[in-house]
PyMOL Python script that loads the backbone (N, CA, C, O; Angstrom):
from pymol import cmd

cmd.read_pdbstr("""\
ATOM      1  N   UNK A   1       0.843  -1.186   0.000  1.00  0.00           N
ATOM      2  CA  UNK A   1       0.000   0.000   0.000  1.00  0.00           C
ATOM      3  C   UNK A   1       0.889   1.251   0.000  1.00  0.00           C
ATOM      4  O   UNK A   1       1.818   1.401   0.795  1.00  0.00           O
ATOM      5  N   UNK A   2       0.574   2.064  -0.864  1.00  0.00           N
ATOM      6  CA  UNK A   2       1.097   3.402  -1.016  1.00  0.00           C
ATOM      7  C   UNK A   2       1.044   4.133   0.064  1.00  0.00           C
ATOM      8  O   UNK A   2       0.055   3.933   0.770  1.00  0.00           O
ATOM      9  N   UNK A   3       2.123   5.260   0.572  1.00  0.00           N
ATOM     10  CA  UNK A   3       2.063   6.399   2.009  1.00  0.00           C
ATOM     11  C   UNK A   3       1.016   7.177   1.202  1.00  0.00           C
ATOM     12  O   UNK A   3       0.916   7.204  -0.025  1.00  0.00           O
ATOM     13  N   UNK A   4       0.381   7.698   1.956  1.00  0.00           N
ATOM     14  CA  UNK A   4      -0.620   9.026   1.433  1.00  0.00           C
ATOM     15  C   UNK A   4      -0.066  10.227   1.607  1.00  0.00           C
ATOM     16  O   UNK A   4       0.618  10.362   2.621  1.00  0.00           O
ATOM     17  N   UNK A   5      -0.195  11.250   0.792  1.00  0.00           N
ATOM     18  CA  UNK A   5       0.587  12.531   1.226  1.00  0.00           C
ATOM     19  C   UNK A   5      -0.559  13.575   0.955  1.00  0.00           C
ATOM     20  O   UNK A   5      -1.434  13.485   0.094  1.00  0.00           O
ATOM     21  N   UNK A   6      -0.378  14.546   1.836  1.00  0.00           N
ATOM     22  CA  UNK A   6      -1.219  15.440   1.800  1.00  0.00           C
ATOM     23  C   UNK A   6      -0.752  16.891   1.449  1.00  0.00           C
ATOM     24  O   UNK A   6       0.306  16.880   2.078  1.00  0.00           O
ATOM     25  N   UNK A   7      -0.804  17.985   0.947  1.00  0.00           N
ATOM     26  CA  UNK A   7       0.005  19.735   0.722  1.00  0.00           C
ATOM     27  C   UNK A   7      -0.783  20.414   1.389  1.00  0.00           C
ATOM     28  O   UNK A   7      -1.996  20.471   1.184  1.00  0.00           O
ATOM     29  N   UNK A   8      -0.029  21.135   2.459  1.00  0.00           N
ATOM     30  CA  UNK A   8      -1.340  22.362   2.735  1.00  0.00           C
ATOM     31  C   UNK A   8      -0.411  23.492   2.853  1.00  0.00           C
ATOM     32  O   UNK A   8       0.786  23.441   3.137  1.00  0.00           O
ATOM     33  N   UNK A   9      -1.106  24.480   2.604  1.00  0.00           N
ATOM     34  CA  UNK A   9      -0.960  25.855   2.528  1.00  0.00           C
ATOM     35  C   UNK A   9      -1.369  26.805   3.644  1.00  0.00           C
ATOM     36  O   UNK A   9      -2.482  26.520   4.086  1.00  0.00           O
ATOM     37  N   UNK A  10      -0.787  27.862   4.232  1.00  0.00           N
ATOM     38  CA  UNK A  10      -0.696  28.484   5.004  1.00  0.00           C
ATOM     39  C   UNK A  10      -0.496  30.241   4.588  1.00  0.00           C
ATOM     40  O   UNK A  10      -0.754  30.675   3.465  1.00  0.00           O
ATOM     41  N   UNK A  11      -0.131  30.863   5.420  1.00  0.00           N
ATOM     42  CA  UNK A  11       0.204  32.518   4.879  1.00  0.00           C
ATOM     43  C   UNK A  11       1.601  32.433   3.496  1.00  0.00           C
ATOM     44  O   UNK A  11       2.709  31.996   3.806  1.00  0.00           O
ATOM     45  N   UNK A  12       1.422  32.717   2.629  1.00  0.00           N
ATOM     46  CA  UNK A  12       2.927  32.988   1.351  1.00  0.00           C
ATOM     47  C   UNK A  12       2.259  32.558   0.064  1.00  0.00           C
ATOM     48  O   UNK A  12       1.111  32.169  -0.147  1.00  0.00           O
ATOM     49  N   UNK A  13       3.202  32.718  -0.666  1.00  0.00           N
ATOM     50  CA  UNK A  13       2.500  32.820  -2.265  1.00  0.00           C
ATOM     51  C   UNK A  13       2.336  31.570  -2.689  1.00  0.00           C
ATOM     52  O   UNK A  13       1.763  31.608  -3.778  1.00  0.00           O
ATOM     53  N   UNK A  14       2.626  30.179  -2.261  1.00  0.00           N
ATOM     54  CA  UNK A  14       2.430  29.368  -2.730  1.00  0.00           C
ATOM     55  C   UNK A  14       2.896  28.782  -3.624  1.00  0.00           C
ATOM     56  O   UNK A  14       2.338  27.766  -4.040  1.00  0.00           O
ATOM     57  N   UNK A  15       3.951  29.209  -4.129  1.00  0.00           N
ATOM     58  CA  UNK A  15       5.296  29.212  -5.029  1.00  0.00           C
ATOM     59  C   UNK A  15       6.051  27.806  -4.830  1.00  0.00           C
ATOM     60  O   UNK A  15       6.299  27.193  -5.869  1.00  0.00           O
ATOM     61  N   UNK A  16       6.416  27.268  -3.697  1.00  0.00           N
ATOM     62  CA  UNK A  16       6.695  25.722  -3.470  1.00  0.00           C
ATOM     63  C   UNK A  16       5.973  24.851  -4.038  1.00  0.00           C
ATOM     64  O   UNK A  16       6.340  24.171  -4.996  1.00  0.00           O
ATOM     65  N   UNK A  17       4.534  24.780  -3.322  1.00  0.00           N
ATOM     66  CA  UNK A  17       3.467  24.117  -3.897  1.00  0.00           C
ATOM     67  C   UNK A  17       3.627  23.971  -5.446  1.00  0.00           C
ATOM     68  O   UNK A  17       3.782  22.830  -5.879  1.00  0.00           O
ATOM     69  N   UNK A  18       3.602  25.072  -6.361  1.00  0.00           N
ATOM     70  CA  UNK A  18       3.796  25.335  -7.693  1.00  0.00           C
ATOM     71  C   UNK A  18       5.095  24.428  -8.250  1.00  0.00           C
ATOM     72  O   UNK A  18       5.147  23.667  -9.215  1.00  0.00           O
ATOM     73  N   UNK A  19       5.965  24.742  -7.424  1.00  0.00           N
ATOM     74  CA  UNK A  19       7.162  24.283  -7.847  1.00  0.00           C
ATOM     75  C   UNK A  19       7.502  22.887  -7.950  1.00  0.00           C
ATOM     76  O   UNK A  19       8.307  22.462  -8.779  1.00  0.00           O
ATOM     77  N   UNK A  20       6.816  22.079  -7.004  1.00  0.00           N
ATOM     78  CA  UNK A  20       6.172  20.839  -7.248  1.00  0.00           C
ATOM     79  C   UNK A  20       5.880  20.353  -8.278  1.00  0.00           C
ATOM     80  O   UNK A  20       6.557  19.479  -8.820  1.00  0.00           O
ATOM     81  N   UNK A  21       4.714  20.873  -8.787  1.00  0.00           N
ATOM     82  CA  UNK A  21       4.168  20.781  -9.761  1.00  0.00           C
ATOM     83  C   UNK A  21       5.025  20.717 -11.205  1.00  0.00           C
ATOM     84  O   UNK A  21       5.044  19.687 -11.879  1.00  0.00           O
ATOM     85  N   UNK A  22       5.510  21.557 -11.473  1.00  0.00           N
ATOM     86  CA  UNK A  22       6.973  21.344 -11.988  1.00  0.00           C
ATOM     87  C   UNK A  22       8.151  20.628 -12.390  1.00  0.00           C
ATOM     88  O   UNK A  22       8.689  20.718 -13.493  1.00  0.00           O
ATOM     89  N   UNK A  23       8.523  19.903 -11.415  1.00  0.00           N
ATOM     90  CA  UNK A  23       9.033  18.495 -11.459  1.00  0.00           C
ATOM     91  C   UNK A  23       8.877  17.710 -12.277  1.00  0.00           C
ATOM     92  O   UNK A  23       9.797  16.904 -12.408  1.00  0.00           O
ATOM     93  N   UNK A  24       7.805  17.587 -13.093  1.00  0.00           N
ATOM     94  CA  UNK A  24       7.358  16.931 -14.457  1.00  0.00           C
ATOM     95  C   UNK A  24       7.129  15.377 -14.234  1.00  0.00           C
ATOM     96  O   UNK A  24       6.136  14.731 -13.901  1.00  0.00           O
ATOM     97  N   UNK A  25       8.709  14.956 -14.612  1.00  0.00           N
ATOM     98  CA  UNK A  25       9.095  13.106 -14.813  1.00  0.00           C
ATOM     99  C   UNK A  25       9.136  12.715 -12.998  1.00  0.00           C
ATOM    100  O   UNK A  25       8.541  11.850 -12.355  1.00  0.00           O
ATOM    101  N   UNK A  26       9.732  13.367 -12.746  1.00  0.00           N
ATOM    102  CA  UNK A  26      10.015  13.224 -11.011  1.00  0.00           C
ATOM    103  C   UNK A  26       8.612  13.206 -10.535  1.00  0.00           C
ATOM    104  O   UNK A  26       8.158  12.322  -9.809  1.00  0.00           O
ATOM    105  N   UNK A  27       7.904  14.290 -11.005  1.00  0.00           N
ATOM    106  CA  UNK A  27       6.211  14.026 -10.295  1.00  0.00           C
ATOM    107  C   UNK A  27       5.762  12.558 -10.530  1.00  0.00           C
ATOM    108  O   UNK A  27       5.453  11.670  -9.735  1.00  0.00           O
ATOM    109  N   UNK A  28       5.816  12.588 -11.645  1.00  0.00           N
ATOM    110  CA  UNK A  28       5.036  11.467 -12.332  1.00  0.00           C
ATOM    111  C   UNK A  28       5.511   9.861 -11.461  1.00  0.00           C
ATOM    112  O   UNK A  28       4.730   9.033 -10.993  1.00  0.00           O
ATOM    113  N   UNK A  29       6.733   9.826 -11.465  1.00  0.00           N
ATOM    114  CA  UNK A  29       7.867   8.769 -10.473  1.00  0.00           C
ATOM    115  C   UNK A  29       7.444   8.431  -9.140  1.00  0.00           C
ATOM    116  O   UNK A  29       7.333   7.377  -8.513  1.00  0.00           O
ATOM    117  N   UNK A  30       7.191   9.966  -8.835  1.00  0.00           N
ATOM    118  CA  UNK A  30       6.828  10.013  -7.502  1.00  0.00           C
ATOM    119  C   UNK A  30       5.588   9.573  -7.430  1.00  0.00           C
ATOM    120  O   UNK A  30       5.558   9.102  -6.293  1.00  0.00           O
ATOM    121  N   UNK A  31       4.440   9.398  -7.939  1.00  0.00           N
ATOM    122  CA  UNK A  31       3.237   9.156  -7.603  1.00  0.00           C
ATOM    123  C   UNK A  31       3.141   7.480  -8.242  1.00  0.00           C
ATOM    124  O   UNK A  31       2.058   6.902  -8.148  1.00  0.00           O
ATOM    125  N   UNK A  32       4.275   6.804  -8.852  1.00  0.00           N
ATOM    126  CA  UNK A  32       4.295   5.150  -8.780  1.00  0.00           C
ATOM    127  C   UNK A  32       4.418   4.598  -7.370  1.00  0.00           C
ATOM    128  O   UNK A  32       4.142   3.479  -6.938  1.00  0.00           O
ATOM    129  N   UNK A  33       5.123   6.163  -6.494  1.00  0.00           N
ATOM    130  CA  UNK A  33       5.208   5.349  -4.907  1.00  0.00           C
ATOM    131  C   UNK A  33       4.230   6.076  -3.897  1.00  0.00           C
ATOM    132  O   UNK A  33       3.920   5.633  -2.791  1.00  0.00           O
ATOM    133  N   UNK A  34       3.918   6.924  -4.295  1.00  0.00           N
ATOM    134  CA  UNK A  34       2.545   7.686  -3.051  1.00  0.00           C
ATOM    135  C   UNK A  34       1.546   8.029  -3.758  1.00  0.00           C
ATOM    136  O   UNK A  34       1.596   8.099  -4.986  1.00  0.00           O
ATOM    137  N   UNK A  35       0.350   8.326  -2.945  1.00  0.00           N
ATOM    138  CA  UNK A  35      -1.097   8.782  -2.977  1.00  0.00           C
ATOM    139  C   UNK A  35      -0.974   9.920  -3.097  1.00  0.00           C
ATOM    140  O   UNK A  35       0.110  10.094  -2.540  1.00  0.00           O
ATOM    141  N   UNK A  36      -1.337  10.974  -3.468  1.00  0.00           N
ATOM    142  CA  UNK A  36      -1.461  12.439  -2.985  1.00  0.00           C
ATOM    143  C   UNK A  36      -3.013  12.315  -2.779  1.00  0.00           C
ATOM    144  O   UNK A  36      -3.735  11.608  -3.482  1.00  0.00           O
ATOM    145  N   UNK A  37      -3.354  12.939  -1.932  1.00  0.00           N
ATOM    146  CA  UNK A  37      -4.474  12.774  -1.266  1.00  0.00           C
ATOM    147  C   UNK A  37      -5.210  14.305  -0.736  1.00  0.00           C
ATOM    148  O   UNK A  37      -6.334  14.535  -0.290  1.00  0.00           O
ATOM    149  N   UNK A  38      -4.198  15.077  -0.969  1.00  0.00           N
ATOM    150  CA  UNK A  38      -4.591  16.177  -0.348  1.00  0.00           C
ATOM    151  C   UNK A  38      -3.387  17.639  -0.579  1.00  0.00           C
ATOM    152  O   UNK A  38      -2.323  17.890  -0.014  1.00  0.00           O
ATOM    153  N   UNK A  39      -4.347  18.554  -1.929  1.00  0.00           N
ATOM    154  CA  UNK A  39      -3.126  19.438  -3.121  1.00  0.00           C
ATOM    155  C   UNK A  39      -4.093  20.091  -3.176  1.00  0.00           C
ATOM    156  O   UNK A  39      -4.981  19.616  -3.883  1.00  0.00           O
ATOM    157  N   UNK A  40      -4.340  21.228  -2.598  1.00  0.00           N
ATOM    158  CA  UNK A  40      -5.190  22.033  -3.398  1.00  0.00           C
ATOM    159  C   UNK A  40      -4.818  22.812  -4.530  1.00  0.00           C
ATOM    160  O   UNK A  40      -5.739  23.392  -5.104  1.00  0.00           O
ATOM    161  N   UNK A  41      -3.115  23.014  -5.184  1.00  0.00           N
ATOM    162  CA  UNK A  41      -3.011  23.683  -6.236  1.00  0.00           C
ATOM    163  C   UNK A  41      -3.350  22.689  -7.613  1.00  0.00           C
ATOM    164  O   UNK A  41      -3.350  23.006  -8.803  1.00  0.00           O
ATOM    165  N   UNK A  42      -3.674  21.196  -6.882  1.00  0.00           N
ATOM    166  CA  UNK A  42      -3.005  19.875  -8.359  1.00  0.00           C
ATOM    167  C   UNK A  42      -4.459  19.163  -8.363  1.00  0.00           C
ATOM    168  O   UNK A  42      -4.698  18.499  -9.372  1.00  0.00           O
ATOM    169  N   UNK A  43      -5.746  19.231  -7.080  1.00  0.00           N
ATOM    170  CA  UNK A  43      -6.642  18.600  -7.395  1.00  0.00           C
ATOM    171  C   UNK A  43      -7.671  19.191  -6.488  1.00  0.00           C
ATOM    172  O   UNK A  43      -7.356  19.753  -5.439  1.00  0.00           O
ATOM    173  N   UNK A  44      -9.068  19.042  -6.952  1.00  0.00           N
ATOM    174  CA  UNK A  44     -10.159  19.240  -6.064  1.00  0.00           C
ATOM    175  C   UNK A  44     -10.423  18.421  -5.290  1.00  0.00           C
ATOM    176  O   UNK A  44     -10.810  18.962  -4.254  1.00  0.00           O
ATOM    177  N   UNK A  45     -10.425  17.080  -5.206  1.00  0.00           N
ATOM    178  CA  UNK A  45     -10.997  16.486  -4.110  1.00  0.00           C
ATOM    179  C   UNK A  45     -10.158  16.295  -3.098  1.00  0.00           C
ATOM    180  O   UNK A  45      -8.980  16.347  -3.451  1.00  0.00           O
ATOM    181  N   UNK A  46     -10.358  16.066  -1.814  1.00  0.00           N
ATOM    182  CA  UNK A  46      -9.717  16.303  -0.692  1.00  0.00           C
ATOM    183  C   UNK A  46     -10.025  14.865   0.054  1.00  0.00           C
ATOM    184  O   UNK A  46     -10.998  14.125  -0.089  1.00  0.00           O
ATOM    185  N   UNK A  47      -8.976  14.735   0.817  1.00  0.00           N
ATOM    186  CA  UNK A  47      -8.515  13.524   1.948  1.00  0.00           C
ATOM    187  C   UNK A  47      -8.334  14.302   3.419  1.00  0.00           C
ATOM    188  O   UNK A  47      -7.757  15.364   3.652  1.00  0.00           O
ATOM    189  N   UNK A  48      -9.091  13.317   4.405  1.00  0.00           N
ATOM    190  CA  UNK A  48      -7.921  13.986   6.160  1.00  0.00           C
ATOM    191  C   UNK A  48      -6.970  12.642   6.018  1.00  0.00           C
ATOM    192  O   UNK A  48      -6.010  12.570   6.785  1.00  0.00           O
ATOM    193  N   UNK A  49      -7.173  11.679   5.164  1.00  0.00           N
ATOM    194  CA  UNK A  49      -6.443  10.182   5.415  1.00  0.00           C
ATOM    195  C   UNK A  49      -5.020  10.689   4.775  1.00  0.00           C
ATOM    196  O   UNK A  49      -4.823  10.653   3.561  1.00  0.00           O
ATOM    197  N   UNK A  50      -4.318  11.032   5.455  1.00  0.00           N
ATOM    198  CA  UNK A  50      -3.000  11.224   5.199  1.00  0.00           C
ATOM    199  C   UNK A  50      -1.562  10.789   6.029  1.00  0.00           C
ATOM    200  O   UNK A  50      -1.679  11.070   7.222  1.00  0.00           O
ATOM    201  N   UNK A  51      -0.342  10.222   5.723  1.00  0.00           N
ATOM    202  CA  UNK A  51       0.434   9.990   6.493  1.00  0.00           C
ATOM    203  C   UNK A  51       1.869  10.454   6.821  1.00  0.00           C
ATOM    204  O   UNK A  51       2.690  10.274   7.720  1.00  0.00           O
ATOM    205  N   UNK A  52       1.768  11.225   5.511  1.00  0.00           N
ATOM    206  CA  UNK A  52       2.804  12.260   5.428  1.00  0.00           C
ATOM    207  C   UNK A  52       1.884  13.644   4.856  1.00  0.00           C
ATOM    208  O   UNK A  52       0.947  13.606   4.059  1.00  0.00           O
ATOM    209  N   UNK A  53       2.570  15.054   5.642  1.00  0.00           N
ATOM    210  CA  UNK A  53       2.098  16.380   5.186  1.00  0.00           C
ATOM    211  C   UNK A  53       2.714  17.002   5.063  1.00  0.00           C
ATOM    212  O   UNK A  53       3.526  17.194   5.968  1.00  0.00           O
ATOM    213  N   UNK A  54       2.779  17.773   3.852  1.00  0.00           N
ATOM    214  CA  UNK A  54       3.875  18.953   3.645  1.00  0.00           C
ATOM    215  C   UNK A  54       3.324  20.220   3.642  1.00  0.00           C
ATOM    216  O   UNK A  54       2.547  20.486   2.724  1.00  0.00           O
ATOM    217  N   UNK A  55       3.628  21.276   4.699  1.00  0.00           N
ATOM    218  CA  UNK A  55       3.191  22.168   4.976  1.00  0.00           C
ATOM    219  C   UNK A  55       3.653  23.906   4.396  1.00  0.00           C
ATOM    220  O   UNK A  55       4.310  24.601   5.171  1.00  0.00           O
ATOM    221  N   UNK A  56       3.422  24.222   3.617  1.00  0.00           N
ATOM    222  CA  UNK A  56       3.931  25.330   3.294  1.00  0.00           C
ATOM    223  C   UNK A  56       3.156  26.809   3.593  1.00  0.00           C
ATOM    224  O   UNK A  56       1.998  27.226   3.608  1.00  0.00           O
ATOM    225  N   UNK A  57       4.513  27.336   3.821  1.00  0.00           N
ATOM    226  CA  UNK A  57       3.813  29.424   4.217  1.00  0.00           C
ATOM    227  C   UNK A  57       3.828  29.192   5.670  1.00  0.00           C
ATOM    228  O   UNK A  57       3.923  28.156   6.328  1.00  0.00           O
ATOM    229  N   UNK A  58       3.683  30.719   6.069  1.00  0.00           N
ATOM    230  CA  UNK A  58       3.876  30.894   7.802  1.00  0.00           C
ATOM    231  C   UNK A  58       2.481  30.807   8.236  1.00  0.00           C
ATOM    232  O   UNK A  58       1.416  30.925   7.629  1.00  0.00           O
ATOM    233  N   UNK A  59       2.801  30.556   9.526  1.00  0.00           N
ATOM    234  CA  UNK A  59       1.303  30.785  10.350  1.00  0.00           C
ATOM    235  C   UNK A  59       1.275  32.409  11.005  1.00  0.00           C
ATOM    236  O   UNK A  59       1.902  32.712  12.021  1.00  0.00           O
ATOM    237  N   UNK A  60       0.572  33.208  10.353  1.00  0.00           N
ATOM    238  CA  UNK A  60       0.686  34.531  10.557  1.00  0.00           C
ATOM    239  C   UNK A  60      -0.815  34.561  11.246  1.00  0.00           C
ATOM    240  O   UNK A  60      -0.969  35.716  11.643  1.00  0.00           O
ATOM    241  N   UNK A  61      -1.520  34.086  11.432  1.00  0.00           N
ATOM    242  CA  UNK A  61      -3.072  34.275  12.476  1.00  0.00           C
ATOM    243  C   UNK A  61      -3.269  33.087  13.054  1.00  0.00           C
ATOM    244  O   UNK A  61      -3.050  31.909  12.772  1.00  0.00           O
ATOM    245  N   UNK A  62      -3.957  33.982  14.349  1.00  0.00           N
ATOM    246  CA  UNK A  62      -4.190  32.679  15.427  1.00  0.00           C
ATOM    247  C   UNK A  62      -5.185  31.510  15.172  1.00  0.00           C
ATOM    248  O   UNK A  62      -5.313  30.412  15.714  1.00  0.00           O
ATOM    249  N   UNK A  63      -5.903  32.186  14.063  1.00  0.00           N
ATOM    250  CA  UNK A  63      -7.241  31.557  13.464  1.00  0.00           C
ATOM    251  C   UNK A  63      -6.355  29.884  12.897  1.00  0.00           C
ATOM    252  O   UNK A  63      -6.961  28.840  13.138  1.00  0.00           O
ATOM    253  N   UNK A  64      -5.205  29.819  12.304  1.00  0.00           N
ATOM    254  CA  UNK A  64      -4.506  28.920  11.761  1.00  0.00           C
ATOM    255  C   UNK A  64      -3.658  27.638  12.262  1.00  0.00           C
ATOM    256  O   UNK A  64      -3.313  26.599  11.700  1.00  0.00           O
ATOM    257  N   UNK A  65      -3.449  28.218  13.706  1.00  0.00           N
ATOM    258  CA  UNK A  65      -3.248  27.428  14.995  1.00  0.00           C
ATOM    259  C   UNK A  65      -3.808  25.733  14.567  1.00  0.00           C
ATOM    260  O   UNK A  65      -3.182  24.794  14.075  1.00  0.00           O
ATOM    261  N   UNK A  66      -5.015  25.841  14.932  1.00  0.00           N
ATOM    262  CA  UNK A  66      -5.648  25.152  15.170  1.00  0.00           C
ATOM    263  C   UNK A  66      -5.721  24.023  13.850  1.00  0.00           C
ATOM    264  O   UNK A  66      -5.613  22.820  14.086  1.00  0.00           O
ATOM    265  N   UNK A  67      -5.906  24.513  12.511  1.00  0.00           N
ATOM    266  CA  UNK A  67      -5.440  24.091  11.345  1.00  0.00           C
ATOM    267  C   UNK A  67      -4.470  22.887  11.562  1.00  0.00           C
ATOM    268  O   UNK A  67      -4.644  21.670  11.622  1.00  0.00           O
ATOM    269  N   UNK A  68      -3.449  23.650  11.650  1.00  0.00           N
ATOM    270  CA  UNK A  68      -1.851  22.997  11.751  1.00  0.00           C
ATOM    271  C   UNK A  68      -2.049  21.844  12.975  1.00  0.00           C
ATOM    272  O   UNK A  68      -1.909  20.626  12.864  1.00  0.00           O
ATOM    273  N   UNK A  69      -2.298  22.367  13.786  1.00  0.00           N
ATOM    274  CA  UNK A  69      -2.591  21.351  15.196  1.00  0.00           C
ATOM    275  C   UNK A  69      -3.240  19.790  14.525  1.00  0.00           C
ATOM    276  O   UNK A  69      -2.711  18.680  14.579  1.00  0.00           O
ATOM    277  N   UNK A  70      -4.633  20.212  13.864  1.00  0.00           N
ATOM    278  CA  UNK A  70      -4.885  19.098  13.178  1.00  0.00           C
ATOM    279  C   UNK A  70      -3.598  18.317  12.155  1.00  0.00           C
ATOM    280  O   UNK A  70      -3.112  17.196  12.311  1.00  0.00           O
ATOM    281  N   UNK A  71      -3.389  18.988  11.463  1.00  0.00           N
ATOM    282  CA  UNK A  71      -2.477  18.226  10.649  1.00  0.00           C
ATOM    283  C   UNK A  71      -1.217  17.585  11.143  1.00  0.00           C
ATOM    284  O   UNK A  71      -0.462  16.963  10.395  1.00  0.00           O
ATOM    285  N   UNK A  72      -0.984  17.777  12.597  1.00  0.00           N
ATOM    286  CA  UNK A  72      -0.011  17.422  13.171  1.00  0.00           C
ATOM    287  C   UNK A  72      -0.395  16.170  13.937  1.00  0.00           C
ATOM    288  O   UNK A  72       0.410  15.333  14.345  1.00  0.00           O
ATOM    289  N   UNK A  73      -1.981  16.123  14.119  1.00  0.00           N
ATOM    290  CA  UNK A  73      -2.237  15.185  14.628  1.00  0.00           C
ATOM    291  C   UNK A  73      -2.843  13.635  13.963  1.00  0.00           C
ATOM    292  O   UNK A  73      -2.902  12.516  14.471  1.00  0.00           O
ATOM    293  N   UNK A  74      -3.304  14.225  12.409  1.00  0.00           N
ATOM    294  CA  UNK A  74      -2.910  13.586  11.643  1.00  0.00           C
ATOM    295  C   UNK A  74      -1.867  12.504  11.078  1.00  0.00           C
ATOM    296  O   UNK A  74      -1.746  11.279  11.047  1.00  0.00           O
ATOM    297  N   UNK A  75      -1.149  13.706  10.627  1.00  0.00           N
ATOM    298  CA  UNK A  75      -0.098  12.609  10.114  1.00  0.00           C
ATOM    299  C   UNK A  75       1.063  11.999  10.674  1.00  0.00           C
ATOM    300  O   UNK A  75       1.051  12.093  11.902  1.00  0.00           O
ATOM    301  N   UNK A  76       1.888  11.511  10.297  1.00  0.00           N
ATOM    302  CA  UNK A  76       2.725  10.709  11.183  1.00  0.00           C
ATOM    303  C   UNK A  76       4.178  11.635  10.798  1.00  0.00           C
ATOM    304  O   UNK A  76       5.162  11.482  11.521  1.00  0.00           O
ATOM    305  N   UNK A  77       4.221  12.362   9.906  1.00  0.00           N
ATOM    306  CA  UNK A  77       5.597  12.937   9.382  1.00  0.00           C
ATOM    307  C   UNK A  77       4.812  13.953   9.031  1.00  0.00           C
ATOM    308  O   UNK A  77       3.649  13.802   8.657  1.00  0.00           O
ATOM    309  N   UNK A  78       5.657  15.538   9.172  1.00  0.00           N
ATOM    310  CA  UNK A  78       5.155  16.144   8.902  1.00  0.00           C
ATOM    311  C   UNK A  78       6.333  17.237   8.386  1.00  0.00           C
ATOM    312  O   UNK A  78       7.160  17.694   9.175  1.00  0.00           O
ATOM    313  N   UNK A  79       6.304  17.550   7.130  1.00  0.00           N
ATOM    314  CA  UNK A  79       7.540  18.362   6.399  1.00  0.00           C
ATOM    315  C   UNK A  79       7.230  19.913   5.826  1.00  0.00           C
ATOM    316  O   UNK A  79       6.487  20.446   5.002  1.00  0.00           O
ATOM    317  N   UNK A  80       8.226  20.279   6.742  1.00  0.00           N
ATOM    318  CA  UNK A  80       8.037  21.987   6.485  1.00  0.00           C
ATOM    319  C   UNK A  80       8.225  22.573   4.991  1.00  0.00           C
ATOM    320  O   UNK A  80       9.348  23.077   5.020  1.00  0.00           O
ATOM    321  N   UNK A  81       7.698  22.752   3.730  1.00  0.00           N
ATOM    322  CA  UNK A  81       7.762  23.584   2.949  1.00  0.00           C
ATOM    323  C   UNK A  81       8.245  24.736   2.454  1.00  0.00           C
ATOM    324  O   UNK A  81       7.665  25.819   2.528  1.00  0.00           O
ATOM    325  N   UNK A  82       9.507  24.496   1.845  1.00  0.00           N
ATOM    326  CA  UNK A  82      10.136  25.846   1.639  1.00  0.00           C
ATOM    327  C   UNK A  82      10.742  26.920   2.910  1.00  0.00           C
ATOM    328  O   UNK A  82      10.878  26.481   4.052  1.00  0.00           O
ATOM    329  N   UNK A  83      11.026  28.132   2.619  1.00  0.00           N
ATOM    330  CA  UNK A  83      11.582  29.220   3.276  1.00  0.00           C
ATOM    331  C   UNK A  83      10.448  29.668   4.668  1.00  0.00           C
ATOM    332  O   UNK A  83      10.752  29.815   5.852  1.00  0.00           O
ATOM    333  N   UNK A  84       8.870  29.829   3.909  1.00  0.00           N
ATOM    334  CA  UNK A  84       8.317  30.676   4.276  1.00  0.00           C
ATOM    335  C   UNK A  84       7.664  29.568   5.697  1.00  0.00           C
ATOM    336  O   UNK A  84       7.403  30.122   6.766  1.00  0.00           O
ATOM    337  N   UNK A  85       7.449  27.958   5.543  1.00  0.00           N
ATOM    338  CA  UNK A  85       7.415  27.340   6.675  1.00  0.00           C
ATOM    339  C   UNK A  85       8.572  27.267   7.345  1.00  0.00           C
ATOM    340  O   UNK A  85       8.063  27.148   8.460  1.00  0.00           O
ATOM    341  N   UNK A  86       9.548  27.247   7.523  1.00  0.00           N
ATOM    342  CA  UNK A  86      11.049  27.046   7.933  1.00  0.00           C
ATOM    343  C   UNK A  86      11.264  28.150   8.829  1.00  0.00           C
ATOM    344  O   UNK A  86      11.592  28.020  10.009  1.00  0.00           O
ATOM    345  N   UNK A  87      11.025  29.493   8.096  1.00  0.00           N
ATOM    346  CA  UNK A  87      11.746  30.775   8.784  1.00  0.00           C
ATOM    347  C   UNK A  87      10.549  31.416   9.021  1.00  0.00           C
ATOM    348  O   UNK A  87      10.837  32.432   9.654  1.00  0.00           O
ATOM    349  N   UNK A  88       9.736  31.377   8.901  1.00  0.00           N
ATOM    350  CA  UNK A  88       8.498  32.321   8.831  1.00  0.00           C
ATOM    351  C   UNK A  88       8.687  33.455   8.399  1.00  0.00           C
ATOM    352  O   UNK A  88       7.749  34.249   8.318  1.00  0.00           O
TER     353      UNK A  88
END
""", "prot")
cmd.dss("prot")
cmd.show_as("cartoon", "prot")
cmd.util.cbc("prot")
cmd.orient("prot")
């Protein structure tokens, strides 16, 4: 069975996410070994069944807290996205 992966987005332009996308042959590679389950720049339908999350952009409102909290409780790995999750 494939890991499920999930993208979420937070405060920043979303430019990682994009950049993803990008990748082309590597995307394509990559999805012989995972699910994506959860992209809002690459698909409409949505998953919470996820086991890896990659989180991109800062948490700039308190409203977002809580967001992230979920997704932390979610998944089992959880990978910071670019500059703007990293450094805020």
């Amino acid at each position: 069975m494939k890991p499920k992966l999930g993208f979420f987005d937070f405060t920043g332009c979303e430019g990682c996410q994009l950049e993803v996308l990008n990748f082309d042959t590597e995307l394509v590679e990559l999805l012989n070994h995972v699910d994506i389950v959860n992209f809002r720049e690459a698909k409409t339908e949505r998953e919470d069944n996820y086991e890896i999350a990659f989180v991109e952009g800062s948490i700039t409102r308190e409203s977002e807290i809580p967001k992230l909290k979920k997704i932390r409780q979610q998944a089992k790995i959880v990978v910071a996205l670019g500059a703007c999750a990293c450094l805020g």
